[in-house]
N, C-alpha and C positions, 0 to 999 in steps of 0.2 A: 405567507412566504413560500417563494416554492425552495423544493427540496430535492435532491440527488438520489436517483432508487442507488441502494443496494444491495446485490443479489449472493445470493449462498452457494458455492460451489463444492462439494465435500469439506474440507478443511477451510475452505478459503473463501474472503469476500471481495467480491470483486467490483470496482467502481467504476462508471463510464461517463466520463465527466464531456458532455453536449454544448453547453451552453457557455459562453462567458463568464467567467466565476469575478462576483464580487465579493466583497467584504465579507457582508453578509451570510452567503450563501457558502462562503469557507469555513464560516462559524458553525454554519449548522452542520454540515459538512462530519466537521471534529466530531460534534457531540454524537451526530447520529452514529459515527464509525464506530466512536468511542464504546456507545452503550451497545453497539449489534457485537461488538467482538466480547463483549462481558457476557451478554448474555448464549450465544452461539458455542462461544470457545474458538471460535477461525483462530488455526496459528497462521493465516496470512493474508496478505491483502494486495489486491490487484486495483494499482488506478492508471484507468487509462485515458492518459490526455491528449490524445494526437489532434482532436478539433480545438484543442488551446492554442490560437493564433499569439495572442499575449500575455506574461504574466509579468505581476509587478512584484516588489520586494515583499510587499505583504503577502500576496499566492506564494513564492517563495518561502516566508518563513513558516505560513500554515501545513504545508508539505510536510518540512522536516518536523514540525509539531505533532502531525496525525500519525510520524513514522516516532516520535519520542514517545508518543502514550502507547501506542499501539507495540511497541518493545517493549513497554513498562509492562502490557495484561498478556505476554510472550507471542508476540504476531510480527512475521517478519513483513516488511511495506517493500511493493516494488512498484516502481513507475515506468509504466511501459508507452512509447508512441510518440517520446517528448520530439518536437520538432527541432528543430537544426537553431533556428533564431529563438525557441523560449531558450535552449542548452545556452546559447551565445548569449543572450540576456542574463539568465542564473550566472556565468560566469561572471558577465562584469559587472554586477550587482556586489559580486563577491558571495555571493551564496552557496558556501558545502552545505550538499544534501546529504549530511551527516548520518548513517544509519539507515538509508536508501540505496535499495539497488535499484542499478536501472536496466531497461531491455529496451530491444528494438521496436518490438510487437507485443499484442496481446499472448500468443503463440509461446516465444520467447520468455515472457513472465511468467505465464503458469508454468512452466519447464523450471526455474529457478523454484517456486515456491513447491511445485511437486517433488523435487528433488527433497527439499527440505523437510517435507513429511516423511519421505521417506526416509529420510536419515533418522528420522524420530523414530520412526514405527523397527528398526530394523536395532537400534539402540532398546527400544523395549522391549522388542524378541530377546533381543539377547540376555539382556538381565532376568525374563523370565527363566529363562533354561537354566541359566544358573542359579536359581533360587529354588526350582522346581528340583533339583535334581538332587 
């Protein structure tokens, strides 16, 4: 079965989803994402579907899936590149991407997730200094 690389970027992992996703390949998808954020620690994650011509309900609710677990091991999910017709699709499907941010670009995403380390790293500073002191 093939499988989806993905790749480690400081804090965060990032997905570049090529190919047509089917069922299948959503499944593996989760689990791969699932077990690389357990083992890494990435508090985030970059998927980027801009070559996703179309998605059906079920790519839709694996989404908000890989963004529910990957909240649950604290990894914020952002999907970057969505095209104009999957967005118009996810609407009238009725699909909220519950727990999903979304960007325009790859660019765009990591700026949302860097922020978000950094809010972390600057929150740790600071309880250091108070404890340290």
């Amino acid at each position: 079965m093939d499988r989806i690389p993905i790749l480690k970027l400081g804090g965060a992992l990032i997905v570049t989803i090529q190919v047509d996703m089917h069922d299948r390949l959503a499944l593996a998808l989760e689990e791969d994402l699932t077990a690389m954020i357990a083992r890494t620690g990435a508090r985030g994650v970059l998927i980027e579907i801009s070559a996703l011509e179309i998605v059906d309900s079920f790519i839709g609710r694996m989404l908000v899936s890989i963004a529910a677990v990957s909240r649950v091991l604290d990894a914020e999910t952002v999907v970057a590149g969505m095209r104009p017709a999957v967005a118009i699709t996810l609407v009238e499907l009725g699909l909220e991407l519950t727990g999903i941010k979304t960007a325009l670009n790859v660019e765009r995403g990591m700026a949302l997730i860097q922020a978000r380390l950094a809010e972390e790293e600057d929150g740790r500073g600071g309880d250091r200094d108070r404890h340290e002191g």
